[in-house]
C-alpha positions, 0 to 999 in steps of 0.5 A, a space after each residue: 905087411 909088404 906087397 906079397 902078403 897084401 896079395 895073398 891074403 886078399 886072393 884068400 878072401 882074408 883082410 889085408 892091412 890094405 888094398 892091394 893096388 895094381 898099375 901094369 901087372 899085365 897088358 889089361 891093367 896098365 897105362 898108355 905109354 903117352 900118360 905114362 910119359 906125362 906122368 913121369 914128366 909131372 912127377 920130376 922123372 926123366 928118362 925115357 918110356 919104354 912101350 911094353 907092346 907095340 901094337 896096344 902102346 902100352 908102357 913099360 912101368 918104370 921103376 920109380 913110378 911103381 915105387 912112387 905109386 905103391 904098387 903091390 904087383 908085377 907081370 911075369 909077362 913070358 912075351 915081355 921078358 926078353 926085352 926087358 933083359 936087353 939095355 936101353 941102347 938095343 930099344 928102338 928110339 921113335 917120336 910119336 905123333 904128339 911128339 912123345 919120346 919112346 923106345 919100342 922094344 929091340 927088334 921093332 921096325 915100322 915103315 912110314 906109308 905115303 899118307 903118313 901113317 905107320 906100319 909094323 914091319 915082320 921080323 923078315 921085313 914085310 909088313 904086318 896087318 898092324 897100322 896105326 894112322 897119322 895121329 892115332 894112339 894104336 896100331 889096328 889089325 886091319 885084316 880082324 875078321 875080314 873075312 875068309 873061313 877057319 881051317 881046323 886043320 891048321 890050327 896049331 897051338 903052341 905046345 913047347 917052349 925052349 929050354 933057352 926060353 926057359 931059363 930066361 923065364 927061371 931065372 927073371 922070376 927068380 930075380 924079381 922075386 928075390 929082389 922084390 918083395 911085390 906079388 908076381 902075376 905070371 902071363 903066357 900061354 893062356 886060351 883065347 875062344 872067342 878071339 877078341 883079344 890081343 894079349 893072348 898069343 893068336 897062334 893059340 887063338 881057335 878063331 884064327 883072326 876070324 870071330 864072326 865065322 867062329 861064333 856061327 860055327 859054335 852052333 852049325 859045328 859044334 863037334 869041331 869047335 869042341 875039337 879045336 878047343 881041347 886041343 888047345 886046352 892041352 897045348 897050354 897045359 904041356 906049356 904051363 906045365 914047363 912054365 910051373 918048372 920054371 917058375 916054381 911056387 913064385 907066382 901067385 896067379 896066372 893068367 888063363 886066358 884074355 877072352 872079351 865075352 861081352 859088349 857095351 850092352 851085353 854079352 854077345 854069347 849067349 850065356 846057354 850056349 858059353 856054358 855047353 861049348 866054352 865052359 867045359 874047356 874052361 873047366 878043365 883048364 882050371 881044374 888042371 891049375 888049382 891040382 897042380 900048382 898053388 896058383 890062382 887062375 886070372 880071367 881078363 874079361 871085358 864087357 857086360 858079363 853079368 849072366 856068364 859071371 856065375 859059369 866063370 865061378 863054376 868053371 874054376 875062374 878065381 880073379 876076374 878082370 877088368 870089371 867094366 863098370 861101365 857096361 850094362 849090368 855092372 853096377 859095382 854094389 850088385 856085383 860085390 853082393 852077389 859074386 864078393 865072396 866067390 870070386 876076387 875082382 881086380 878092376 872097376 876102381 876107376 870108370 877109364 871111359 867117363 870119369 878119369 880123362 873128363 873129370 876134375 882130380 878131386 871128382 876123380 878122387 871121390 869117384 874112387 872113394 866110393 868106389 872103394 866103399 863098395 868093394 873093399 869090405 870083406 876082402 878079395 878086391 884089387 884096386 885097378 882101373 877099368 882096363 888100361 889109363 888111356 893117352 889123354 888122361 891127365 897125369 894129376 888124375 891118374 895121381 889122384 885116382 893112385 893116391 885115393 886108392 891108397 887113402 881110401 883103401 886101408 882096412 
């Protein structure tokens, strides 16, 4: 059974010969590009690390480390695309602060402050709000939810793409598929309604950069959040209607949204006010999908989301992701007995926060065993960490977490 059947039949509630297993299949379920580059090192590899977004220091997977790895899945990601059609000399060489080698993508221009730290530059040269301090691993938007109100009136939601982006789209799907016998998870122009996420593109975000002023006004104007919601809801639908176009049948999921409802502790939307202000938008969204293409709808969800759970399903959500394990009633046996046969999860095979940069390889490798007793059985599971493999994981977990997933994995 190759990778693509391994998907399908696993998001059909079916059992595959394995698990399928994921490293990088969108910007949630990756690894930072300083273990990336770590791993490539301990495997033998050279070559350098691309980083796939600046802002988060993601990697770029390179192709031997998916090959090495088994992996069974990867992004149609519709903002990564064009540079991964660029060559190496157009990437933009830097040393990091640990002194890890990278290329960012073509384009990128970061400015050095006085006190050493760096920010991203804008396309016409001035600086963005994107800083990363002297010996940080990311770049933090330093204007988030500073303050300053939302104007519904300027919220304009990206509702066309160019012929020329496209073909780019058409004709890089079509690449992958052809040549690859891997499981295609498309990624781009999803909703974002709460604002806590920076894998979906902001200008399609309803809380302009400002959640806090957001999260009060779903309740003092719900008339207007219902209104800026629906029409994003529509923006995505004329692009996913293009996107579908371009990509045909070719990818089995698409992801709708990356929107974090919960926190450590638990969801921080009352799951009351999520169904009567977020859900129907939801609703409709996903209705449009399942009616008009053949993919499944991909949820990125961080947190305690235990009590939304029920109205993700309800609302048409297929995949959810990443699993936080960790957080507050996300205990993995309760989630699989309750929700295993409605909805697929794709994550929670690894706790990223305690186990897989403190732990030795052999705990990281009986973490992940039972981990897999727990969601294998049935099917609808994807093994992937919880979120993506920070910068001071050591390359043997991340090897042990991979290898055991595999082991422990099969049917």
């Amino acid at each position: 059974m190759n990778s693509r059947e391994r998907v399908a039949r696993t998001v059909r509630f079916e059992l595959p010969d394995r698990v399928p297993v994921d490293l990088g299949g969108q910007k949630a379920s990756g690894i930072a590009a300083v273990a990336h580059d770590r791993l490539k090192r301990a495997l033998g590899m050279t070559g350098p690390t691309r980083v796939a977004d600046a802002r988060l220091m993601i990697a770029v997977i390179d192709e031997a480390v998916r090959q090495r790895l088994r992996v069974d899945v990867r992004p149609i990601d519709m903002t990564l695309i064009p540079a991964l059609r660029q060559p190496e000399n157009r990437w933009v060489a830097k040393t990091l602060f640990d002194g890890t080698s990278v290329l960012y993508p073509p384009e990128t221009a970061i400015a050095e402050d006085a006190d050493g730290s760096w920010v991203l530059l804008n396309a016409d040269g001035t600086r963005s709000a994107y800083r990363m301090p002297r010996g940080g691993y990311y770049y933090d938007d330093q204007s988030f939810d500073r303050g300053g109100g939302i104007e519904p009136t300027e919220f304009a939601p990206v509702d066309d793409i160019s012929d020329e982006q496209l073909q780019l789209l058409a004709d890089y799907t079509r690449e992958q598929y052809e040549t690859t016998d891997q499981a295609l998870l498309g990624w781009g122009y999803g909703v974002c309604f709460l604002g806590l996420s920076l894998i979906t593109d902001r200008r399609s975000n309803v809380t302009q950069g400002q959640p806090s002023e957001w999260m009060m006004m779903l309740m003092s104007e719900p008339d207007t959040c219902h209104e800026m919601m629906a029409r994003s809801v529509e923006a995505t639908i004329r692009c996913l209607s293009l996107v579908h176009q371009a990509t045909g049948d070719r990818c089995f999921a698409w992801g709708i949204a990356a929107d974090d409802s919960g926190t450590q502790r638990g969801e921080f939307v009352n799951p009351d006010l999520w169904a009567e202000m977020i859900k129907p938008h939801y609703t409709r969204l996903c209705d449009w999908i399942h009616r008009h293409t053949p993919w499944r709808t991909f949820f990125h969800c961080c947190g305690s989301v235990y009590h939304l759970i029920p109205h993700f399903i309800e609302a048409g959500i297929d995949i959810l992701n990443p699993v936080q394990t960790s957080a507050a009633n996300m205990d993995p046996g309760r989630l699989k007995a309750e929700f295993g046969r409605q909805m697929v999860f794709w994550g929670g095979g690894a706790d990223t926060q305690n186990v897989l940069p403190r732990a030795t390889p052999s705990e990281v490798r009986e973490h992940v065993r039972e981990r897999l007793a727990i969601w294998a059985p049935g099917g609808g599971y994807v093994f992937n960490q919880v979120h993506n493999i920070q910068a001071d994981v050591p390359p043997a977990n991340v090897l042990a977490m991979l290898d055991a997933a595999r082991d422990f994995g099969t049917y």
